[in-house]
C-alpha positions in Angstrom: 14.6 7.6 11.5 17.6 6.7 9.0 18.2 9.3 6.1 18.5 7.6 3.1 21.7 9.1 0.7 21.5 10.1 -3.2 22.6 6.8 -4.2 20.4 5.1 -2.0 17.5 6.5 -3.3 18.1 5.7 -6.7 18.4 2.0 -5.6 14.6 1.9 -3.8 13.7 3.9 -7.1 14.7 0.9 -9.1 12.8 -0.9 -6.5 9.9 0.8 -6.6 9.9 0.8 -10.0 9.8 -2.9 -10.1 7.2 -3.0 -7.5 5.0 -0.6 -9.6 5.9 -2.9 -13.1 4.1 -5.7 -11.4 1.3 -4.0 -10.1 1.2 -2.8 -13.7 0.8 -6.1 -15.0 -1.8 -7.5 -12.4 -4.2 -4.8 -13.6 -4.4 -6.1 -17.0 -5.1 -9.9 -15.6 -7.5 -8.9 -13.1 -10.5 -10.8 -14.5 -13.1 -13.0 -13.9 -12.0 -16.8 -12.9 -8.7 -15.5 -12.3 -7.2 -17.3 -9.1 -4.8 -15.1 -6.6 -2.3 -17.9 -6.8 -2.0 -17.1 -10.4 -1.9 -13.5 -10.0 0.8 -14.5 -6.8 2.8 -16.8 -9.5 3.0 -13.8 -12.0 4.6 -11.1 -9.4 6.8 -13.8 -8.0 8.2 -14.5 -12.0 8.1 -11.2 -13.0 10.0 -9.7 -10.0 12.9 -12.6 -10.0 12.9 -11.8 -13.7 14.0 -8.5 -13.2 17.0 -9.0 -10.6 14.7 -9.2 -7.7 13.4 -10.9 -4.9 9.9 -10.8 -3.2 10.1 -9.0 0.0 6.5 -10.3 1.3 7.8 -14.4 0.9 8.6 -16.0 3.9 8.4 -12.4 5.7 7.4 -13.3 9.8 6.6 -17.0 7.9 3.9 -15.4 5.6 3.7 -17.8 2.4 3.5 -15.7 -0.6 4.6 -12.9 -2.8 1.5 -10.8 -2.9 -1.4 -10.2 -0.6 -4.4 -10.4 -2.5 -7.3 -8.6 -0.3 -10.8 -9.4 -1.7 -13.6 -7.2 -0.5 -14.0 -7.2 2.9 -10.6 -8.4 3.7 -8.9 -4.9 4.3 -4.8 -6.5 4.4 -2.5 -9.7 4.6 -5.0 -11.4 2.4 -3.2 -15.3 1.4 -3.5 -15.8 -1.9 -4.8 -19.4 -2.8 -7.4 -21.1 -5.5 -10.3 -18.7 -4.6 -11.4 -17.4 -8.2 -11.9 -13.5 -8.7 -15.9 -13.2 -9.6 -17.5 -10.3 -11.5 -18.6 -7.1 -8.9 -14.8 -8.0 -6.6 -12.5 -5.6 -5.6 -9.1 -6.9 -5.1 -6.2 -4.9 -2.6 -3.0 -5.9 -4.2 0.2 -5.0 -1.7 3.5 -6.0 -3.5 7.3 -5.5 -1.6 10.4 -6.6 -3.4 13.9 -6.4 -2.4 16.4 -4.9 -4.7 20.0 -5.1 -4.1 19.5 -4.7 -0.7 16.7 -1.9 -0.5 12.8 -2.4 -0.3 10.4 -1.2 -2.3 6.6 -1.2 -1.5 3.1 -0.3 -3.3 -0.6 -1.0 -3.3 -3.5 -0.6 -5.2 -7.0 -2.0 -4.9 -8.7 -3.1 -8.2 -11.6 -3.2 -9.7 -13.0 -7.3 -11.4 -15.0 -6.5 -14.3 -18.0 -4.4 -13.2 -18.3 -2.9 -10.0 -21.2 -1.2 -8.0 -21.3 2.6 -7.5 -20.5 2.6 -3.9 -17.4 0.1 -4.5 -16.2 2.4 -7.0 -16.4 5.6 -4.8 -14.6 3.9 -1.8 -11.6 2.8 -4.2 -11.8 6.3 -5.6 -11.8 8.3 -2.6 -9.1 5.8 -1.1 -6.6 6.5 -3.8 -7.2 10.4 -3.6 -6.4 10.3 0.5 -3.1 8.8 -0.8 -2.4 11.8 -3.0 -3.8 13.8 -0.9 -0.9 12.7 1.9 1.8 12.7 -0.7 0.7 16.4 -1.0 2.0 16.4 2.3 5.4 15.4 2.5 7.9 18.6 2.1 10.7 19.5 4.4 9.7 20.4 8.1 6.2 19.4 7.5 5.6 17.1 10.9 4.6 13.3 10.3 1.2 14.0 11.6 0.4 16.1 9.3 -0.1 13.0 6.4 -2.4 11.0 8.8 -4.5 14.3 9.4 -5.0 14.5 5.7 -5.7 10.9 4.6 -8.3 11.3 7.9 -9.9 14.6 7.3 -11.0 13.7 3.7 -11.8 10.3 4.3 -14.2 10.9 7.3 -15.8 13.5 5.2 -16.8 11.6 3.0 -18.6 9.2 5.3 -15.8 6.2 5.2 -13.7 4.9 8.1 -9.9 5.3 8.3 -8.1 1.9 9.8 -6.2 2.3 12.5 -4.7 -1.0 13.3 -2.6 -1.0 10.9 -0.1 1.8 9.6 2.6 2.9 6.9 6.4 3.0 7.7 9.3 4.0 7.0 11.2 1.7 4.5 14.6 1.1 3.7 17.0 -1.4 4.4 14.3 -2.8 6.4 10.6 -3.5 5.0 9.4 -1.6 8.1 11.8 0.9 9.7 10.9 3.8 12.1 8.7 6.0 12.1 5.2 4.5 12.1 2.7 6.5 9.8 -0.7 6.5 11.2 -3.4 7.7 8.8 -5.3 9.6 11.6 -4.4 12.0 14.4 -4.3 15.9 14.8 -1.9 17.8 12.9 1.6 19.6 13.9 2.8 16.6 15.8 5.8 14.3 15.8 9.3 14.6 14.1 9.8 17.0 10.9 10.3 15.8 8.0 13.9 15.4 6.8 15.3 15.1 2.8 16.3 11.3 2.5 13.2 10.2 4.7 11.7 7.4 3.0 8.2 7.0 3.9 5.3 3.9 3.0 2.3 5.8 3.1 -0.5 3.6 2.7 -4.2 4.9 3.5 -6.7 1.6 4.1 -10.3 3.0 4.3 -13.6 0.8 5.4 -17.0 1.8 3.9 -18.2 0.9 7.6 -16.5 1.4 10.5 -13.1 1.3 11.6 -13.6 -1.9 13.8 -11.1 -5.3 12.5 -10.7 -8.5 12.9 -8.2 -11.1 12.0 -8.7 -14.5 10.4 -7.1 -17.8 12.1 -4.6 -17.9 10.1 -2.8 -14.7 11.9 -2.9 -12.5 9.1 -6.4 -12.1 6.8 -7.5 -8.8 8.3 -11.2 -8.0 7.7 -13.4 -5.4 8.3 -15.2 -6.5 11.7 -19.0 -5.8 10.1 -18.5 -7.0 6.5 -18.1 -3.8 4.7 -15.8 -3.0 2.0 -11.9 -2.0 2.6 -10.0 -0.7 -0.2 -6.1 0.2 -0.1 -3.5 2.3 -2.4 0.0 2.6 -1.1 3.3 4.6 -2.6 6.8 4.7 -1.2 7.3 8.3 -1.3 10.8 10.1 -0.3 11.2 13.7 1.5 13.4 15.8 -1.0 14.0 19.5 -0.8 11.1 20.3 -3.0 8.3 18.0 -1.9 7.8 14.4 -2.0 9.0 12.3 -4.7 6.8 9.4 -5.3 9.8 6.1 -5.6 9.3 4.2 -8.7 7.3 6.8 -10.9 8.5 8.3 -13.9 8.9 12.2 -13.5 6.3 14.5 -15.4 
């Protein structure tokens, strides 16, 4: 668990912010006929634009900026020529590297129109992730943000994933500890100021159950349903949690 200093944290702010610029700017070309590898060609522009590199790009050999999850992909979508169509929803995970510090975020998007149910899972997705940010205050134990996302996503009838987890982040894209968005309460290390956590709730209108495409890194749900996914960067201060890259107020 590395503490992360004053100045440090102003640096993955600036990173953050970036991060949250682009994801900005993706939700205003998420449309119809739109391909990911446009979408992927924007972040990459927009992020070298702006002093940055793209953390995701070459990552463990993974070939592009973004991953661009369609529906019942749930992370580590590739993004290629497939064409957004009317009814999608799209998770969009975005990592940069600024002067040496990561930032990280995710949201999952709606393509024109979407069914009730689709639009319940995305809402009740992003309200786990506040609801674990909520969380995060000194000497608070690192269980207790998985407990949340899990408590109020199983209750209202939606399956937490739990083969893949947030992180800390740093230096390093992933750094210990692991942040699982299940388990009981009250266990694991406290929370420290300078602890910079990705928290990152991925919730499956079925069950919990994936698999993982040929290419070693599509992850889908195993039974077809929808998977939506919302992620901050969020850093332990005295007061609470400070969300990296979002304006205060």
């Amino acid at each position: 668990m590395v503490l992360k200093t004053t100045g440090e944290l102003e640096l993955m702010d600036e990173a953050n912010r970036i991060v949250l610029r682009v994801l900005d700017g993706l939700g205003e070309r998420m449309v119809p006929g739109v391909t990911t590898r446009a979408l992927d060609r924007y972040a990459e522009d927009l992020i070298r634009s702006a002093g940055a590199v793209p953390a995701f790009l070459h990552y463990k050999g993974y070939p592009a900026t973004l991953c661009t999850s369609i529906n019942e992909v749930i992370v580590h979508g590739i993004p290629d020529e497939t064409a957004l169509q009317e009814g999608d929803i799209v998770g969009i995970d975005c990592g940069v590297v600024f002067k040496g510090y990561y930032g990280d975020a995710a949201r999952t998007y709606a393509v024109g129109r979407i069914s009730p149910d689709a639009e319940r899972l995305i809402r009740v997705t992003k309200r786990a992730l506040e609801l674990a940010v909520e969380t995060v205050r000194p000497n608070r134990r690192l269980s207790d943000i998985g407990h949340a996302v899990q408590a109020y996503v199983e209750s209202e009838g939606f399956s937490v994933v739990r083969d893949f987890v947030g992180h800390g982040i740093g230096t390093s894209l992933h750094e210990d500890p692991q942040v699982p968005n299940y388990g009981e309460p009250g266990r694991g290390p406290k929370l420290k100021p300078g602890l910079v956590l990705a928290i990152e709730p991925m919730v499956n209108a079925g069950t919990a159950a994936v698999q993982v495409d040929g290419d070693g890194w599509t992850a889908r749900t195993a039974d077809g349903s929808l998977s939506a996914h919302f992620e901050y960067s969020v850093a332990v201060t005295e007061h609470g949690a400070r969300i990296l890259g979002m304006m205060p107020g």
